[in-house]
C-alpha positions, 0 to 999 in steps of 0.5 A: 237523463243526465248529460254524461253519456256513459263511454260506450254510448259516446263511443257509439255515436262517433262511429255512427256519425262516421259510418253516416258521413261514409255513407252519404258519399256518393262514391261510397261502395256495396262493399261498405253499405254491408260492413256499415250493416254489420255494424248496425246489428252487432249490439244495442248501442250502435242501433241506439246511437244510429237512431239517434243520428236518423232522428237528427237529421230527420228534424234538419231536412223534415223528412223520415230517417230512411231518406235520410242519407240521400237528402243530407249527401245533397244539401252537403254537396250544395253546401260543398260540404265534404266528409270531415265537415259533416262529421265535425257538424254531426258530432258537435250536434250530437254532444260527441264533438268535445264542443260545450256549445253544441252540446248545449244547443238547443236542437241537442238537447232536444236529442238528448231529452228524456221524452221526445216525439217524432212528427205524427207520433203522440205519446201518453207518459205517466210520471212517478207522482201520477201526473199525466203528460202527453207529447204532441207531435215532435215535442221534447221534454226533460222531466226533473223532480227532486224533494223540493219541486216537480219541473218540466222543461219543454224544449220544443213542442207541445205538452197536456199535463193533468198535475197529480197530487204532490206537496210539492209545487208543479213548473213547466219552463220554455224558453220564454218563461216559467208556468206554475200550476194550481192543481191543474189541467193545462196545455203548453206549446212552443212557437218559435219565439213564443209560448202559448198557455192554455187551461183546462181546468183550474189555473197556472201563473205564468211568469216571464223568463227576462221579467220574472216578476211580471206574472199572469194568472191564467184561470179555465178556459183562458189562454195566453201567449208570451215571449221572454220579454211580454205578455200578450192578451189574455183570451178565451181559449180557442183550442182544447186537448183533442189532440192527445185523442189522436184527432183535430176538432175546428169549429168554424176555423179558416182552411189555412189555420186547419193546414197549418195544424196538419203540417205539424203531423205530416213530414214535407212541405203543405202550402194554402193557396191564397184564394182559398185560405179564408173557406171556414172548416168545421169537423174533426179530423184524424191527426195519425193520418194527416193525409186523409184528412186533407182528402176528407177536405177535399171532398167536402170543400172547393179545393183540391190536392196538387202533388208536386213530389211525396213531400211537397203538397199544395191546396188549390181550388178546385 
């Protein structure tokens, strides 16, 4: 995907981002809910460029697009934030605001990546060389191939990747570090300041994004974890590609680790009281509906769910 919106789209997104800050006034009138409406449905591009602000502030407050407006009008009246402000911040964000930086934040280029995910959602992609790539749970890659190498870039998330057979050599860069594979089948995911390589099949060298020359080789059934700065210790494996099945499989995994996984596929805030964190779990779960399995938890499990709001749940002990 290149960089340059064509005008139409840049045009589109500014006035989404307007009708947005308008419509997250609290003194915004019937009136112009229905002109914002009529916009939204004259052509494709103002419902592609409204998606786009949704999705953005969905991944800022954690919660689905449709409660959108609501929860940002009140971190903006917390913030004191007013309409201009807000708008000024959306654009930037989006790419739209004439600002390089915001353009080339990382949340922004997660918005403008080639393929992404929204929290819950796996998806399967096969790319032009046949390799196979699948997103986990609100992932964002770039795909860039030319005649000398394939390179994914991962800006957040996780991705499986079985490579196709190609001539030329097959990357996969984060923001830590950049992985080569030798005919492979591996997994790559992102943690904050970290990156987390798992393979399948084969092997990946694997090297640091400050210290390039540093390098690992990772072989099957070993995974390593790295910042841009150092290696951590390599290790046998401890999780596998279930998930691109749509399911969670633990072996004798603490409660805490198995809610921490979930997290990832539901929207809202999932807390572990203490004293049960460390019960072991063994089982597989549904990811696409991370709330029944926690009931299947709490059926086979001391434990039992505390709803404080839709999007604020906490496992207690029963």
């Amino acid at each position: 995907m290149s960089h340059t919106l064509p005008p139409e789209q840049r045009q589109a997104l500014k006035m989404a981002a307007q009708w947005f800050a308008l419509l997250c006034d609290e003194n915004v009138t019937e009136h112009q809910r229905q002109q914002w409406q009529a916009w939204h449905q004259q052509n494709e591009d103002h419902r592609w460029a409204w998606q786009r602000v949704e999705a953005l502030q969905s991944q800022l407050q954690g919660v689905p697009g449709k409660f959108s407006y609501r929860t940002l009008d009140q971190a903006g009246r917390q913030s004191t934030l007013d309409r201009r402000t807000l708008l000024k911040s959306l654009l930037l964000l989006l790419g739209v605001g004439g600002s390089w930086l915001g353009f080339q934040s990382p949340l922004g280029r997660e918005l403008r990546a080639d393929y992404r995910t929204a929290t819950g959602e796996i998806k399967p992609i096969v790319l032009s060389d046949g390799s196979q790539l699948v997103l986990n749970t609100a992932s964002a890659v770039d795909v860039r191939y030319s005649a000398e190498k394939r390179l994914i870039l991962l800006h957040s998330g996780e991705i499986s990747l079985i490579t196709g057979r190609d001539d030329r050599p097959f990357w996969v860069e984060s923001r830590q570090g950049a992985m080569r594979a030798l005919g492979t089948h591996f997994l790559v995911r992102e943690n904050d300041d970290q990156t987390q390589l798992t393979v399948l099949e084969h092997a990946v060298e694997a090297q640091l994004a400050q210290f390039p020359q540093e390098k690992r080789r990772v072989n099957a059934g070993e995974q390593i974890s790295f910042s841009a700065v150092a290696f951590g210790q390599q290790q046998a494996a401890s999780n596998g590609d279930s998930w691109t099945r749509g399911v969670l499989s633990v072996s004798q995994w603490r409660l805490e680790q198995v809610l921490a996984e979930l997290a990832r596929y539901r929207h809202g805030r999932l807390d572990c009281d203490p004293a049960i964190a460390g019960l072991r779990v063994s089982g597989s779960f549904p990811l696409k509906e991370p709330d029944r399995a926690l009931l299947l938890l709490s059926q086979t499990l001391p434990i039992r769910l505390q709803s404080f709001t839709r999007y604020w749940l906490k496992v207690v002990p029963a």
